[in-house]
C-alpha positions in Angstrom: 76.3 -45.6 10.2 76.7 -45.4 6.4 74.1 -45.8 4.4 74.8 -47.8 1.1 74.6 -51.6 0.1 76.5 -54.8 2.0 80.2 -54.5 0.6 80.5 -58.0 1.4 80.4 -59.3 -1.8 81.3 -62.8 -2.9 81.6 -62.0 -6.5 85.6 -62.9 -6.7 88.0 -65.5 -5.9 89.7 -62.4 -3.2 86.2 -61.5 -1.6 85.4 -65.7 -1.3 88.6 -66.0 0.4 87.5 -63.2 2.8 83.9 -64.2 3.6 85.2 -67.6 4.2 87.9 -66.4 6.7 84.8 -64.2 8.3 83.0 -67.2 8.2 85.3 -69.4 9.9 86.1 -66.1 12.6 82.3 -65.9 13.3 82.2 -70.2 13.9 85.0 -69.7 16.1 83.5 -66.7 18.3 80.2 -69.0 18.3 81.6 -72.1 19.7 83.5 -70.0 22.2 80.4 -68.7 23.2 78.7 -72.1 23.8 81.5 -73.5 25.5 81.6 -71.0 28.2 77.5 -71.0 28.4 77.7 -74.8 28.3 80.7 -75.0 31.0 79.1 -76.4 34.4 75.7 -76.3 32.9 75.0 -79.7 34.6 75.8 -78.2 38.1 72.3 -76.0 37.7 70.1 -79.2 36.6 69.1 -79.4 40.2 68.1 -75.7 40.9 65.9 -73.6 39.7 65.3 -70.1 40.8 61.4 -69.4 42.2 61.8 -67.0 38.9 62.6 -69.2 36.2 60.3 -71.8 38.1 57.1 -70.0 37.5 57.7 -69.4 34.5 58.5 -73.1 33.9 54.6 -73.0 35.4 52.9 -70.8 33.1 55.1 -72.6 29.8 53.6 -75.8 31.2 50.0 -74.6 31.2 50.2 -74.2 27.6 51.6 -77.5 26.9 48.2 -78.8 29.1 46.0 -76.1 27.3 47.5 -74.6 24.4 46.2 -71.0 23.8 47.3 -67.6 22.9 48.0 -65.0 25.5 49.8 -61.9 25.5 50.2 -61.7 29.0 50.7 -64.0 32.2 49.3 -62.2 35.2 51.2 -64.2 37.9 53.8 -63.3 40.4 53.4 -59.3 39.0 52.3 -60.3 35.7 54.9 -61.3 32.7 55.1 -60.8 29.1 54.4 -64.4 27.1 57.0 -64.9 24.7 59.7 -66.4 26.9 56.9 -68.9 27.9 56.0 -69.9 24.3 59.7 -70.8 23.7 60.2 -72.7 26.9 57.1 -75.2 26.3 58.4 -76.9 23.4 61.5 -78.2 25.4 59.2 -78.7 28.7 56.7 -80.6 26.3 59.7 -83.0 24.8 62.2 -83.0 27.8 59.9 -82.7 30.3 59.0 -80.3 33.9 62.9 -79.9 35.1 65.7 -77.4 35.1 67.2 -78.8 32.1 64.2 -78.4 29.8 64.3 -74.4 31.3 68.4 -74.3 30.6 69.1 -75.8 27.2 66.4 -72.9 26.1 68.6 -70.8 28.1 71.8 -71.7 26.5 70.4 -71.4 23.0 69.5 -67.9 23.3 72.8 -66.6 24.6 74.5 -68.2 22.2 72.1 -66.6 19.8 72.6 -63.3 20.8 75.8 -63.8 19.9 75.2 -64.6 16.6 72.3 -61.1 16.8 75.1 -58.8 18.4 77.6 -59.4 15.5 75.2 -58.8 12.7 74.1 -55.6 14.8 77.8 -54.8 15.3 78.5 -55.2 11.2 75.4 -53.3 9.9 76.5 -50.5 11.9 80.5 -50.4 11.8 81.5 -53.6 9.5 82.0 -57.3 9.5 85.6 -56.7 11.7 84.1 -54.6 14.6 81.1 -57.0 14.3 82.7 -60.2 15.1 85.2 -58.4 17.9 81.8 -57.1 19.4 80.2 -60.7 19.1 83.4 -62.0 21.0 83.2 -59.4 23.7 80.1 -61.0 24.4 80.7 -64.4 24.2 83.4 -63.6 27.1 81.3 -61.1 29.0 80.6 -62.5 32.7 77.2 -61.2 32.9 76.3 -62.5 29.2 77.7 -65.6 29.7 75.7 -66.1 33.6 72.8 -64.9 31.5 73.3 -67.4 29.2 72.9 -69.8 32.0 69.8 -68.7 33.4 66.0 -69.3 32.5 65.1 -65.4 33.4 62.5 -64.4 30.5 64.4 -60.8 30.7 67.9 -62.7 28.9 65.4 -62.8 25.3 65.1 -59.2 25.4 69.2 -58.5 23.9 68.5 -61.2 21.7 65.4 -60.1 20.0 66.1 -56.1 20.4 69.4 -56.4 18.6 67.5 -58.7 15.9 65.2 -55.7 15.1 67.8 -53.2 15.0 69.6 -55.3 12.7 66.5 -55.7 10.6 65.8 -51.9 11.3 69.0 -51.0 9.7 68.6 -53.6 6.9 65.3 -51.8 5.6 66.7 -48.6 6.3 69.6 -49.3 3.9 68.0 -51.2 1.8 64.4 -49.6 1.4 62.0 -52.6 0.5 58.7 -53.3 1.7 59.4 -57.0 2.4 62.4 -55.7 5.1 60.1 -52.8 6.7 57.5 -55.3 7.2 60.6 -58.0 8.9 61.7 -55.0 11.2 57.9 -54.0 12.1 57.4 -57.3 13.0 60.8 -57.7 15.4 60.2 -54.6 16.7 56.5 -56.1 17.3 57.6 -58.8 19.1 60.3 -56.9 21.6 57.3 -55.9 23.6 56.4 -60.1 24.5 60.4 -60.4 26.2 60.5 -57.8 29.2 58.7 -54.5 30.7 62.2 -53.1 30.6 62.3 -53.8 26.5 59.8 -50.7 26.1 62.7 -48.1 26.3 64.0 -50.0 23.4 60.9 -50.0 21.8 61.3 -46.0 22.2 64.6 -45.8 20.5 63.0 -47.9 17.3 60.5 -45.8 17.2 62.7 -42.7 17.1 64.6 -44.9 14.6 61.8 -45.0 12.8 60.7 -41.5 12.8 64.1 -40.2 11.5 64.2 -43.2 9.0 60.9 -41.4 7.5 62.0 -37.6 7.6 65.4 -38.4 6.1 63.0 -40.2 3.1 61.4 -37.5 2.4 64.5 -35.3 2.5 66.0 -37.2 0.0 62.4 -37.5 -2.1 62.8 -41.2 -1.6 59.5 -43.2 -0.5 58.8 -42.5 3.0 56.1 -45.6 3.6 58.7 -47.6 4.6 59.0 -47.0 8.4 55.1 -46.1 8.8 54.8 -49.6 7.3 57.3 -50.6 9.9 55.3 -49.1 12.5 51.7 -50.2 11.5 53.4 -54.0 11.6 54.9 -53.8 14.7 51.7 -51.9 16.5 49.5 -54.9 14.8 51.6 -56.9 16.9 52.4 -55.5 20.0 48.2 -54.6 20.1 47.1 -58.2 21.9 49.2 -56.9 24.7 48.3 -53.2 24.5 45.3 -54.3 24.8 45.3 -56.8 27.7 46.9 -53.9 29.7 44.3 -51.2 29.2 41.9 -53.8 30.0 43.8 -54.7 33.1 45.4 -51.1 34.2 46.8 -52.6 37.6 49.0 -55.4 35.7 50.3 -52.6 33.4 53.4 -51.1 35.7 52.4 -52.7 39.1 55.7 -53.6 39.7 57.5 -51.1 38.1 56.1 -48.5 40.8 57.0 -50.8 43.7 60.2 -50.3 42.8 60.4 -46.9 41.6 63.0 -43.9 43.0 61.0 -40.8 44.1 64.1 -38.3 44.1 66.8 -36.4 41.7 69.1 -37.8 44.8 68.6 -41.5 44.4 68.7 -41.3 40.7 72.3 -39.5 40.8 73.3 -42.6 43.7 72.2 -44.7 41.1 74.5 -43.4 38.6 77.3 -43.9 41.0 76.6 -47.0 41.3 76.3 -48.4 38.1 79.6 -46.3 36.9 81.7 -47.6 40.0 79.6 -51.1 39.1 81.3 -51.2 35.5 85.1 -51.7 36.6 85.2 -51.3 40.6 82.6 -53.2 42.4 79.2 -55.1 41.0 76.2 -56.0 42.2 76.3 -58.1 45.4 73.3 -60.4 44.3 74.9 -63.8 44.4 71.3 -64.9 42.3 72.7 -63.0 39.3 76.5 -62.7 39.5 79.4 -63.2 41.7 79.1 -61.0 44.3 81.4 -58.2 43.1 82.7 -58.8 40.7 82.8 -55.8 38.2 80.6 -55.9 34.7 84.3 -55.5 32.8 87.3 -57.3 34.0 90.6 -55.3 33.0 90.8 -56.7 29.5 87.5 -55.6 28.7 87.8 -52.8 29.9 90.8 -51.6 28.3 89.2 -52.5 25.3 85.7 -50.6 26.0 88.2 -47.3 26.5 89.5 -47.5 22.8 86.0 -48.2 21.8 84.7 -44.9 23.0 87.1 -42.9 22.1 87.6 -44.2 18.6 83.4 -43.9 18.5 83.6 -40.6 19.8 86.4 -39.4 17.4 84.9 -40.8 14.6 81.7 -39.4 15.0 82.9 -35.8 15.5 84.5 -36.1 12.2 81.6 -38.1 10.1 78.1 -37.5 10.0 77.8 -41.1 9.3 79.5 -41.8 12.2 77.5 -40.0 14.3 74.5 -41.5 13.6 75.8 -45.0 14.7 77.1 -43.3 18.1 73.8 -41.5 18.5 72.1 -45.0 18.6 74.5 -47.0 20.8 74.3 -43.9 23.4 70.5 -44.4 23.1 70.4 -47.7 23.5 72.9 -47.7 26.4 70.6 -45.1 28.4 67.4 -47.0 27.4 69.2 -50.1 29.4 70.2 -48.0 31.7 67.1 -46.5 32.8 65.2 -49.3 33.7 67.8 -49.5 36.7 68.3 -46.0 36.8 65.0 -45.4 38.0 64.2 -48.1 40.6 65.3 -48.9 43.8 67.7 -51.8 44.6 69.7 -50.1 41.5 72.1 -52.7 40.3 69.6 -55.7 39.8 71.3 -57.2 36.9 68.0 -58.4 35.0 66.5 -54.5 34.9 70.0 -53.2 32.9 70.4 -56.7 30.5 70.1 -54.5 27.3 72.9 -52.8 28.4 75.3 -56.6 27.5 74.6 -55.3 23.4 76.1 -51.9 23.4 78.4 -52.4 25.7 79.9 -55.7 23.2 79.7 -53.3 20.6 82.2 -50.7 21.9 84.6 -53.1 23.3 84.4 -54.6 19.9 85.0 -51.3 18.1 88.2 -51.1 20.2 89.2 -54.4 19.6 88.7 -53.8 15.5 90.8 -50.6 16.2 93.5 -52.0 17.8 93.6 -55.2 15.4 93.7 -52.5 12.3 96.4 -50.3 14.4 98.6 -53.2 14.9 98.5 -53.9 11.3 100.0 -50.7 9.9 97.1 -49.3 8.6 97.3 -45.5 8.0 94.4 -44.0 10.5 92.3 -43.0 9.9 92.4 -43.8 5.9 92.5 -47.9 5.7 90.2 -48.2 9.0 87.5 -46.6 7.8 88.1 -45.5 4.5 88.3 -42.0 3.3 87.1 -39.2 0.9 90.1 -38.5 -0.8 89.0 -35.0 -1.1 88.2 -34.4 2.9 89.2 -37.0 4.6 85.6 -38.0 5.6 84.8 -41.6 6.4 82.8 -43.4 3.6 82.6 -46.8 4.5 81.9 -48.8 7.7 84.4 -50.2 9.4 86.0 -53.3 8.1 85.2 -52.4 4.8 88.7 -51.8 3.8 90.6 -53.4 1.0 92.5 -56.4 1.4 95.7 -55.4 -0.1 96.4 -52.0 2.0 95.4 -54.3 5.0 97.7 -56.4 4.5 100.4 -54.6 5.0 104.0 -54.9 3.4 104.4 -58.4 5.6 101.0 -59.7 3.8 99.2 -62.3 5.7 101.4 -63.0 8.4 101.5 -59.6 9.8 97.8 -59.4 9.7 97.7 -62.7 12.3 100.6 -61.1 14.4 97.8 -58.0 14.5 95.1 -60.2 15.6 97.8 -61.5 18.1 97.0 -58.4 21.3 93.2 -58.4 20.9 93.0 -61.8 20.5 95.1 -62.2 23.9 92.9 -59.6 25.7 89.7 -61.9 24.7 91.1 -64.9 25.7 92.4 -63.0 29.2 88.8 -61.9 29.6 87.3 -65.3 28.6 89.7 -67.4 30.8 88.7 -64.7 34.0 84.6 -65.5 32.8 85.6 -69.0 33.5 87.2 -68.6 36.5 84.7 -66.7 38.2 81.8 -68.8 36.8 82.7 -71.9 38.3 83.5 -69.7 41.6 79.7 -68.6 41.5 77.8 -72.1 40.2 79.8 -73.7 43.0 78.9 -71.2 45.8 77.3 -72.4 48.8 75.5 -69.0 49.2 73.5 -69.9 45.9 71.9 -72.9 47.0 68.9 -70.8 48.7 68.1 -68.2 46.2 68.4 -70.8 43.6 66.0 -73.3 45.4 68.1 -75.9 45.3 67.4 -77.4 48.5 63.5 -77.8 47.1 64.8 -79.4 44.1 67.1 -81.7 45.2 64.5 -83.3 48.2 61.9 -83.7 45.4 64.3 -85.6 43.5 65.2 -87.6 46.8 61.8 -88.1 47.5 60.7 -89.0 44.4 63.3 -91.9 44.2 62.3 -93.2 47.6 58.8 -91.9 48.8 56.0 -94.9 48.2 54.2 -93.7 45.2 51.2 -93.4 47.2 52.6 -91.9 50.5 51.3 -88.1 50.9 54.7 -85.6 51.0 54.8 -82.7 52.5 57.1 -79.4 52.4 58.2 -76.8 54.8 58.2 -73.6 55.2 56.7 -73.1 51.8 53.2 -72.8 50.2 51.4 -75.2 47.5 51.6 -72.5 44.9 55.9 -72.5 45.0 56.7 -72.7 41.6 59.2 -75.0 42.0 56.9 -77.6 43.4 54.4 -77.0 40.8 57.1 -77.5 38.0 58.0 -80.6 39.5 54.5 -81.8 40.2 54.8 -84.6 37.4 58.1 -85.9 39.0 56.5 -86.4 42.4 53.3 -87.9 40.6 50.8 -90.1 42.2 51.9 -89.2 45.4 49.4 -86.2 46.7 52.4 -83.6 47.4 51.0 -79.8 49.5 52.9 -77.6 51.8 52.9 -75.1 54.6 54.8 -72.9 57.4 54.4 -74.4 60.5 54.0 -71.1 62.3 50.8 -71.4 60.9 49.8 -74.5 60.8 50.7 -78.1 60.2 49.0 -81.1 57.7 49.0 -84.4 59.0 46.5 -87.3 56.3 44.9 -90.3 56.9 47.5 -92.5 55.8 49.9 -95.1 56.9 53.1 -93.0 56.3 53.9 -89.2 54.8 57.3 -87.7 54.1 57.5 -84.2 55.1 60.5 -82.1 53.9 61.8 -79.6 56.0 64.3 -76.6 55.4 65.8 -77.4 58.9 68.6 -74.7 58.1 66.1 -71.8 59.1 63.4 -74.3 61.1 65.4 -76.7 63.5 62.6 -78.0 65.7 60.4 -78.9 62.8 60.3 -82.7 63.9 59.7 -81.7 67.8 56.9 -79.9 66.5 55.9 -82.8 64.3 56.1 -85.3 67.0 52.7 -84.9 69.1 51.2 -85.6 66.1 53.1 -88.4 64.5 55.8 -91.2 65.4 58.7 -89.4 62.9 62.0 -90.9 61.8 64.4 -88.9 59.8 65.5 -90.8 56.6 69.4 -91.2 55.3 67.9 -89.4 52.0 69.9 -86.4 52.0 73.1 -86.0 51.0 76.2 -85.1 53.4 76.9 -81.7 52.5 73.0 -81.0 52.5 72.0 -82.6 56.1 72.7 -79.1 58.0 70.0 -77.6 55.2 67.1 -79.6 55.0 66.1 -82.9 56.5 63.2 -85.7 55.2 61.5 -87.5 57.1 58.7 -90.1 57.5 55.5 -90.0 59.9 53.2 -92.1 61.2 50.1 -90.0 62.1 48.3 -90.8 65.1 45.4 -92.7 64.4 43.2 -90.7 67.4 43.2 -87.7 65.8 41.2 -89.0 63.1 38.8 -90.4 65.5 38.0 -87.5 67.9 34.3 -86.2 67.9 34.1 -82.9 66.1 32.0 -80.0 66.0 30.7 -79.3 62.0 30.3 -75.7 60.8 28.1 -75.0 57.8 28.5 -78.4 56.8 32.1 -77.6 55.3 34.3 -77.5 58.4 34.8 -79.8 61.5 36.6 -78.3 64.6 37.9 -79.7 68.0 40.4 -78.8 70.6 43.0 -81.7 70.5 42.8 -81.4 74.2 41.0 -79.7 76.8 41.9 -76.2 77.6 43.8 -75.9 81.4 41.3 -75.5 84.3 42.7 -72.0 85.8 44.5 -69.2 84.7 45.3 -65.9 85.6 44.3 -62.2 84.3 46.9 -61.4 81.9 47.5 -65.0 81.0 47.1 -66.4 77.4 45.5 -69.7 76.7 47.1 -71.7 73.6 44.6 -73.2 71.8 45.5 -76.2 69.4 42.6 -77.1 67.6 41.8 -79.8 65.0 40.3 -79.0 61.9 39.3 -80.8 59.2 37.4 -80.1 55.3 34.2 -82.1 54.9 34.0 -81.0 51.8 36.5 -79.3 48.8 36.8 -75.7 49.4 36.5 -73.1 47.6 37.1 -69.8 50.0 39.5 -69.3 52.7 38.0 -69.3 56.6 38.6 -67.7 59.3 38.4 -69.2 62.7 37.4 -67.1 66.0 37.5 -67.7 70.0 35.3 -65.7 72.3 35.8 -65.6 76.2 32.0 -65.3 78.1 31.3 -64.9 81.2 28.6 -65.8 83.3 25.3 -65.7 82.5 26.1 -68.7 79.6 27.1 -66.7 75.6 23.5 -68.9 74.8 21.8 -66.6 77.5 23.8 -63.5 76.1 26.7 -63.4 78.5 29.1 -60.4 78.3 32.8 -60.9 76.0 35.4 -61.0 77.7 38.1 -61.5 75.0 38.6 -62.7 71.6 40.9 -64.0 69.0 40.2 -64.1 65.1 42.9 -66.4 63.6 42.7 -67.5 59.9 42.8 -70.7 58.8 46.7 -71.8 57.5 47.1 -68.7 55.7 50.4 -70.6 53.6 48.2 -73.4 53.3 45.0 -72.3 53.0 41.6 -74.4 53.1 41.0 -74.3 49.2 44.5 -76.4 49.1 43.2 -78.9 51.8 42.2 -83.0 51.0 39.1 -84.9 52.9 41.6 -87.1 54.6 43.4 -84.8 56.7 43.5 -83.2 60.1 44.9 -79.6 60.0 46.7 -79.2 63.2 45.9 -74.8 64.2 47.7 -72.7 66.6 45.6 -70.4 68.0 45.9 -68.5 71.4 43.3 -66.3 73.5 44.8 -63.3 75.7 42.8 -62.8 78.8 42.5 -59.1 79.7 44.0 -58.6 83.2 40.7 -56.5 84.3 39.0 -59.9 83.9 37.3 -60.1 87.5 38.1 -63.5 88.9 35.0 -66.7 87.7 33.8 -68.8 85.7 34.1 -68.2 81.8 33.0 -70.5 79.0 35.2 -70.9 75.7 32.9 -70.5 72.1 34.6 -71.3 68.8 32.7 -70.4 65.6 34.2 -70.0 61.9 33.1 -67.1 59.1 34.2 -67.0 55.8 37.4 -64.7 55.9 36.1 -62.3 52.7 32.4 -61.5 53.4 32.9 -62.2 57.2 29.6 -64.7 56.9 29.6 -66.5 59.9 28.9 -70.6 59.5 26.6 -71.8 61.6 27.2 -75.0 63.6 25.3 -77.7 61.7 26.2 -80.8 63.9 25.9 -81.1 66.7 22.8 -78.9 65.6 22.4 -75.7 67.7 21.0 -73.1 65.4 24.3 -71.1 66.6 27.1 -69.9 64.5 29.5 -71.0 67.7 29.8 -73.5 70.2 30.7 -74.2 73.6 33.8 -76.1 73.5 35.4 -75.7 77.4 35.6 -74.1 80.6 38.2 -72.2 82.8 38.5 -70.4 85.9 40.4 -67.4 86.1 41.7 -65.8 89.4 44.7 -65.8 91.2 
């Protein structure tokens, strides 16, 4: 990692000719890059994972109500600044997965562009551009590069402050210490796992400073750096100590607790390289290694040209002292945690790794053309032998060779066929993974495509429904606006089930994992399943439309604090025996909006009446729709609830009366019964006879 000025000079005819064929070498690598990250793209505008969904969510609330926040506290909390970049594209394309992807696409693209000018401040404009097309053809940048996962802006903006780190390094001037503060700054808004980067610029920083003042230079440089980047990195520092449990709260729920998992990690992410990948079909095909053979061929010249180099050039080893450091501080995020190979915890690791497959890459290209090693690759101290320069610095007529231009392209020939072998195999396997049918769950596309067939369908005013999920899935609260007028909620059925006061409602239902849904519908409602869903979807997920029964809505019903009405839908069976259960489906309904969750009990008494104090027998405490609960509910329906009372098998054989009553579910406040009006908290609502 030299440290003198850019050598990339454009003050001749010879070095214009260069920089444009750099140019043109860099546009080349760039549109590669798109075309693989734009390849199938429009096979993921109906999915979105519950991930990039939420934070789809939290990007639209700042469209609604623009503000400044350092931190969104949801689904384990999440740094902003993904969510600032998405709500431009939300705000103009609108709440859908291609609003979320075109940002996506942009940035991997862009890191790209980020990785070569990291690559060529620390080894040269050759090893730079080979690094930016390792990249472009990596199968986990280029899946990346499809996916809305806040963690993929990390690479981008870590590699744009080490660049700018380097810059000010090299070039020692306030206005570049101030750029990289405020990069560095910023790397703490992308990703939790971004703080070991954060680290290594710090330590960048610290020997930036102590090699000033060994050379008497000025040494305010990096503490300048450092102030900037603290100044903006302290909204979220702050937020955190104000809010200690959002700080690592899901960074310990993963966390390893032994020397022996962390070793099985390492094992796994070294077989995980070039044997066998991570098996998370969310994040890659199932697998598949991180380097394909070309790649990896290349990555092996890489290190050992990085590590021969460095043992002969103080320079040198400067450069491999940071890519080490920032291969280990993408690595430990992983390291460290359970469920190792979760590709999103290591994405740093895409920037380093480029970089050494493009340092073999440069090698082999210079190799190939003739050039004397290790003189015309890197330049040499005619007195030691020492590297001076960074690679691709050479000069154009020794590199060259004695075949002039045309043996330089026959040089470029083998790396440039390894590139294209790993960019063909990225293709390949891509379209293998977007077209998997074991993607369609963990990328919600079921959800997404029966909102779309709803919304085309659905009367605008018919309520719709969705099952087994609740009303605050993220994908249903990104697609609120294309659902709009219609009221849209949801549930699990094991807990409850929603029926309005309406003519018709369209309930979806992820019939793959819940094939009775309409059976258990049908009591209720007259349902019909519609011809909405496609062929290759109709074992997955099924629409349909209900007719509510109009009865429901016109049974008497006991009110509770004057917020909640309950009835048994029918009356509860005349004997049972000890050891028995009684089901208990009861109809409940919000007089009001809600703003606390409930939970609903049944007592057993026996003789003399519970109003005279008779003794309990048994009881059941069931809360109210916990996927669904009463906060979420509208005035117009009837909640249909599953509950069930166990009676003890020491129950002697008599009489017993059944009592329902309601309490809120956090203070356990009981609500007393306010019509008919008892001045109980509980009421009477059956009899049965137990006994053999």
């Amino acid at each position: 990692m030299p440290r003198q000025h850019d050598h990339d000079s454009i003050a001749s005819p010879l070095a214009n000719k260069t920089n444009a064929r750099r140019l043109w070498a860099l546009i080349a690598v760039l549109l590669l890059a798109a075309a693989l990250r734009a390849q199938d793209l429009h096979l993921m505008f109906d999915m979105a994972h519950y991930d990039e969904a939420y934070y789809g969510v939290d990007a639209l609330s700042l469209v609604h109500q623009p503000r400044l926040t350092p931190f969104f506290p949801e689904n384990f909390g999440r740094e902003s600044l993904w969510m600032y970049l998405l709500a431009p594209s939300l705000a103009v394309f609108g709440a859908n997965a291609f609003a979320l992807r075109l940002v996506a696409f942009f940035t991997g693209v862009l890191t790209v562009a980020a990785t070569y000018r990291l690559g060529r401040e620390l080894f040269g404009w050759r090893a730079g551009i080979w690094g930016a097309a390792a990249l472009a053809v990596l199968f986990w940048a280029d899946v990346a590069g499809h996916q809305a996962f806040r963690a993929h802006l990390y690479p981008l903006i870590g590699a744009l402050a080490f660049v700018a780190l380097l810059r000010a390094w090299r070039r020692e001037t306030r206005r570049r210490w101030i750029a990289a503060g405020v990069w560095l700054g910023l790397l703490a808004y992308t990703y939790i796992a971004a703080r070991a980067w954060i680290a290594v610029g710090v330590l960048l920083l610290l020997w930036c400073w102590i090699d000033a003042r060994r050379r008497r230079s000025t040494a305010s440089g990096p503490l300048i750096a450092l102030a900037v980047a603290a100044v903006i990195a302290l909204p979220l520092i702050g937020y955190l100590l104000a809010n200690p449990g959002l700080a690592g709260q899901r960074s310990e729920q993963v966390a390893i607790g032994s020397i022996g998992a962390l070793i099985d990690n390492v094992a796994l992410w070294a077989r995980a390289l070039i044997v066998h990948g991570s098996d998370d079909v969310a994040y890659t095909l199932p697998g598949r290694p991180i380097l394909d053979l070309p790649l990896a061929l290349l990555a092996a010249l890489g290190v050992v040209w990085l590590v021969w180099s460095a043992i002969r050039s103080d320079r040198w080893r400067l450069a491999a002292i940071l890519i080490a450091l920032l291969t280990g501080a993408s690595l430990a995020p992983a390291l460290l945690t359970t469920d190792a190979l979760k590709p999103l915890r290591a994405v740093g690791l895409i920037v380093p790794l480029a970089l050494i497959v493009g340092l073999g890459a440069a090698w082999l290209e210079t190799m190939l053309g003739g050039l004397r090693l290790p003189a015309q690759i890197r330049g040499t101290d005619a007195k030691n032998g020492v590297p001076t320069r960074r690679m691709g610095t050479d000069n154009s007529a020794s590199a060259a060779g004695t075949n002039g231009i045309s043996w330089r392209a026959l040089a470029l020939l083998l790396p440039v066929v390894l590139i294209g072998w790993a960019g063909m195999a990225t293709s390949r396997d891509f379209a293998t993974w977007v077209r998997s049918p074991d993607l369609f769950l963990p990328m919600e596309q079921h959800i997404y495509r029966g909102i779309d067939a709803i919304a085309a369908h659905a009367p605008p005013d018919a309520p719709v429904y969705f099952s087994p999920f609740t009303p605050a899935h993220p994908v249903l609260r990104l697609r609120l606006d294309a659902l709009a007028p219609r009221p849209v909620s949801a549930f699990e059925r094991a807990d409850c089930l929603r029926l309005p006061d309406a003519a018709e409602a369209y309930y979806f239902a992820l019939t793959m994992f819940d094939a009775s849904f309409a059976q258990a519908l049908s009591p209720w409602a007259s349902v019909t399943a519609t011809d909405w869903v496609a062929p290759d979807d109709e074992d997955r997920y099924a629409i349909y439309r209900a007719q509510p029964e109009r009865t429901l809505f016109e049974q008497e019903m006991i009110t509770f604090g004057e917020r909640l009405a309950v009835s048994l839908s029918a009356d509860p069976p005349a004997h049972v025996t000890p050891g028995e259960t009684i089901p208990l489906d009861l109809l409940v309904r919000a007089q009001v909006p809600l703003d606390r969750e409930y939970t609903l009990f049944a007592h057993l008494y026996g003789d003399p009446t519970p109003y005279e104090g008779g003794e309990l027998w048994a009881q059941a405490d069931v809360p109210l729709c916990p996927s669904s609960p009463p906060p979420t509910w509208r005035a117009d329906e009837i909640i249909i609830q599953p509950a069930a009372l166990a009676i003890p098998a020491e129950v002697p054989a008599g009489d017993y009366q059944i009592a329902l009553g309601l309490y809120e579910t956090a203070s356990h406040e009981r609500l007393g019964v306010s019509a008919p009006a008892s001045g109980l908290d509980y009421a009477v609502v059956g009899t049965v006879h137990v006994g053999e």
